[in-house]
C-alpha positions in Angstrom: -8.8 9.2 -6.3 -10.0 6.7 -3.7 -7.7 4.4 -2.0 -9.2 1.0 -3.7 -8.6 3.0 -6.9 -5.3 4.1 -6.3 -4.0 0.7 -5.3 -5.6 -1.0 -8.4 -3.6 1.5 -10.1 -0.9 0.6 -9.1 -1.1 -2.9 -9.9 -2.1 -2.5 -13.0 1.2 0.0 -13.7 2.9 -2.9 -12.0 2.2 -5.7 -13.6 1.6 -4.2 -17.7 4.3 -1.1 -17.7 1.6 1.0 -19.1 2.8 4.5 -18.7 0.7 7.2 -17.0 -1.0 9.0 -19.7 -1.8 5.4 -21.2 -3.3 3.9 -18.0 -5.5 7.7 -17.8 -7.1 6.0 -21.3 -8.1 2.7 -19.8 -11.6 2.5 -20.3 -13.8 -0.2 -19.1 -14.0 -1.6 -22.7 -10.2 -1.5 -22.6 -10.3 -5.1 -20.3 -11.5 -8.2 -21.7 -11.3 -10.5 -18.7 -13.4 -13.2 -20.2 -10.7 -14.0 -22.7 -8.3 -16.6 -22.4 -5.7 -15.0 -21.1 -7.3 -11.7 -20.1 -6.0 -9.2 -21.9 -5.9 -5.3 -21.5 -5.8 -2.6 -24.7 -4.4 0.7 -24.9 -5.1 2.1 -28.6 -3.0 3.7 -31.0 -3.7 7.1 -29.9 -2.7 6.9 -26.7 0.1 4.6 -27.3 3.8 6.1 -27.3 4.8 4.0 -30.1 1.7 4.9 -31.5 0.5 1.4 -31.7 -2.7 -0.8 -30.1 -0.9 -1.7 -27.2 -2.1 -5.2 -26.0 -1.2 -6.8 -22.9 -1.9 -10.2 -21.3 -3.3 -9.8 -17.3 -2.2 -12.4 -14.7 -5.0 -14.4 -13.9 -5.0 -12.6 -9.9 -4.5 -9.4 -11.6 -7.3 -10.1 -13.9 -9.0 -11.3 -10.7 -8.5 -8.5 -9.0 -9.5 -5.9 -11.7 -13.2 -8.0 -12.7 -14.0 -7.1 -8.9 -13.0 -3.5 -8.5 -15.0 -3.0 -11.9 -17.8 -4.6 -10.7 -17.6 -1.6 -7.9 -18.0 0.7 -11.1 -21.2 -0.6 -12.5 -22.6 3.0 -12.9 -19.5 4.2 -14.5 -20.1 4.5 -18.7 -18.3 1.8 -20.8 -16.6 5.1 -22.5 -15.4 6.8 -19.3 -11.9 6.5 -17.9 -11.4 4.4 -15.1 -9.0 6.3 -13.4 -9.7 9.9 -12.6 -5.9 11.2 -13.7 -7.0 14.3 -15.6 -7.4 17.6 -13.5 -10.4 19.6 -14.5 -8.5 21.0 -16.6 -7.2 18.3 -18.9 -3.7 17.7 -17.7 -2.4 14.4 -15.9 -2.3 14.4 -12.2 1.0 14.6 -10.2 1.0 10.6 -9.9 4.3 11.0 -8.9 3.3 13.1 -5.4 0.3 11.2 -5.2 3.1 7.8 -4.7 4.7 10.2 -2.4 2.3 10.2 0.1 0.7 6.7 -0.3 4.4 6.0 0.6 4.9 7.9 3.8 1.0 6.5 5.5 2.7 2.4 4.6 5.7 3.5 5.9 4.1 4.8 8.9 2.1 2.4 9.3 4.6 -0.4 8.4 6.8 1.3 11.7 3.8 1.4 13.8 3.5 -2.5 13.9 6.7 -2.9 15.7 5.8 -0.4 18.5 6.1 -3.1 21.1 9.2 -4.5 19.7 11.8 -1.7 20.6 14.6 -3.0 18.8 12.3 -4.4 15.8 11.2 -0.7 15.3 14.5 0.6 15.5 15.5 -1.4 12.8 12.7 -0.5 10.5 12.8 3.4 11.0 16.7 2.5 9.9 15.7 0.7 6.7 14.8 2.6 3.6 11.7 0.0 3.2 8.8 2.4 1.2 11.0 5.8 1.2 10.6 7.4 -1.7 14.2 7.5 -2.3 16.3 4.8 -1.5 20.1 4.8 -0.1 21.1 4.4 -3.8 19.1 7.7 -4.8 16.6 5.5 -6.7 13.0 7.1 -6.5 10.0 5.1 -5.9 7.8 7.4 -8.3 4.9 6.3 -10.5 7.5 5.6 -13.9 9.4 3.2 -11.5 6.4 1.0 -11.6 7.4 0.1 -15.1 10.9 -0.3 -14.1 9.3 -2.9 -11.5 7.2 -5.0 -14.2 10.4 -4.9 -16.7 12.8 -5.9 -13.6 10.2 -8.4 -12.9 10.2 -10.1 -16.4 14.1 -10.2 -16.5 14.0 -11.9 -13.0 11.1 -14.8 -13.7 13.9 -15.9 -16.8 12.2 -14.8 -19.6 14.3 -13.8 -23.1 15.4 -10.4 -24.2 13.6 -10.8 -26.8 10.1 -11.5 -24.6 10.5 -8.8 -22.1 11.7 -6.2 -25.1 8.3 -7.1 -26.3 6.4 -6.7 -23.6 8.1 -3.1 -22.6 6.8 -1.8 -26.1 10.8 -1.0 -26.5 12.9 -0.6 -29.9 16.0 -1.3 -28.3 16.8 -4.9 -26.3 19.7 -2.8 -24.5 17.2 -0.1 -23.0 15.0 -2.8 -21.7 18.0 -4.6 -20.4 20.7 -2.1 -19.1 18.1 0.8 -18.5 14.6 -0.6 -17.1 16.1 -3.7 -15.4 17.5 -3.7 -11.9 19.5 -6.6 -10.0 19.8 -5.9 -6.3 22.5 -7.6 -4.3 20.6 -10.0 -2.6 19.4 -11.2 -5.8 23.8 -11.2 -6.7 24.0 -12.7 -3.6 21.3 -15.6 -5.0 23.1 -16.0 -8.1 26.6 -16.8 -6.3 25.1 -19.3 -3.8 23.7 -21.7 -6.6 26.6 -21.5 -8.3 28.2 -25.2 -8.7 30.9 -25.3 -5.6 35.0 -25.5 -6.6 36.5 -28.8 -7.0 38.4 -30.6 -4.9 41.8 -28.5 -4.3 44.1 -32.1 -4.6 42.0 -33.2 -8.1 42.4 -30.3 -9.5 46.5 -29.8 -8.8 48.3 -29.8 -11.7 45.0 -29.5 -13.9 45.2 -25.8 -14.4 44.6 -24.5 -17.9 46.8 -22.6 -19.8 47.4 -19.2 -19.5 45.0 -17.9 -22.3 42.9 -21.3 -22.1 39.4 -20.7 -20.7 36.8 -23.7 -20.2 
């Protein structure tokens, strides 16, 4: 696969949590970016719930997508477009293929700071674009659907809403398994937290043992 293509691909994991084998369906009759919103389709046979999966694009993804089609023109309306089948039949490694898109950012994400000594230091410290983190969390192609789930729970969005989206059965797998909190994001939370009262006012206010308000 090209680099334009690969990147789209990853946007498109991104920002719909289709899985592999259902973004290797995509075909260009699978978009309709004319609608209001755009929408994308994956049908029942290549859905894991065996459903038509439909899912609304953001406007820049939609954006993004109406251009790198209009690359394809020659490509049949039938065809997949992504080439993620080998020649013969089965799914590409996507996960390798992350791999080593991973290692030329990082790379060249490192390179940037060659005049900065202490700048690049820093970075070649970081775990920025490893493929494994310092937690042991692996940035292969399922985690892209981790991101857009993680995503949903951060912009506020219900349970219920981002359940939805993630084509899950169960609220708790799309809560406690697909959605990550760093601790930055902790760190957020606690910092717009409403400040403790004054320590004199509240002397002698303390509940009761048991009493919670």
């Amino acid at each position: 696969m090209t680099g334009p293509d690969r990147a789209m691909l990853y946007i498109l994991a991104a920002w719909t949590g289709y899985r592999r084998q259902e973004l290797a369906s995509l075909t260009r009759s699978s978009f309709k970016l004319s609608m209001t919103p755009p929408k994308v389709t994956v049908t029942a046979a290549y859905s894991k719930r065996r459903r038509q999966d439909v899912i609304p694009l953001h406007p820049e993804v939609a954006a993004s997508i109406k251009t790198w089609l209009g690359s394809k023109k020659e490509l049949p309306a039938d065809r997949p477009v992504f080439d993620l089948r080998a020649p013969g039949g089965e799914l590409r490694r996507t996960s390798l293929m992350m791999k080593l898109d991973l290692e030329r950012a990082r790379s060249a994400w490192i390179d940037e700071a060659k005049k900065d000594r202490k700048e690049r230091k820093r970075r070649e410290e970081s775990d920025f674009l490893q493929y494994q983190d310092e937690n042991g969390l692996y940035a292969d192609f399922h985690a892209n659907r981790h991101t857009f789930i993680s995503n949903l729970a951060k912009s506020g969005v219900s349970p219920k809403v981002a359940q939805t989206m993630a084509r899950h059965s169960d609220t708790n797998l799309t809560m406690n398994v697909y959605s990550h909190v760093k601790m930055e994001e902790q760190e957020a939370a606690i910092a717009i937290l409403p400040a403790p009262g004054n320590r004199r006012e509240r002397q002698g206010k303390t509940p009761d043992e048991g009493e919670h308000k």
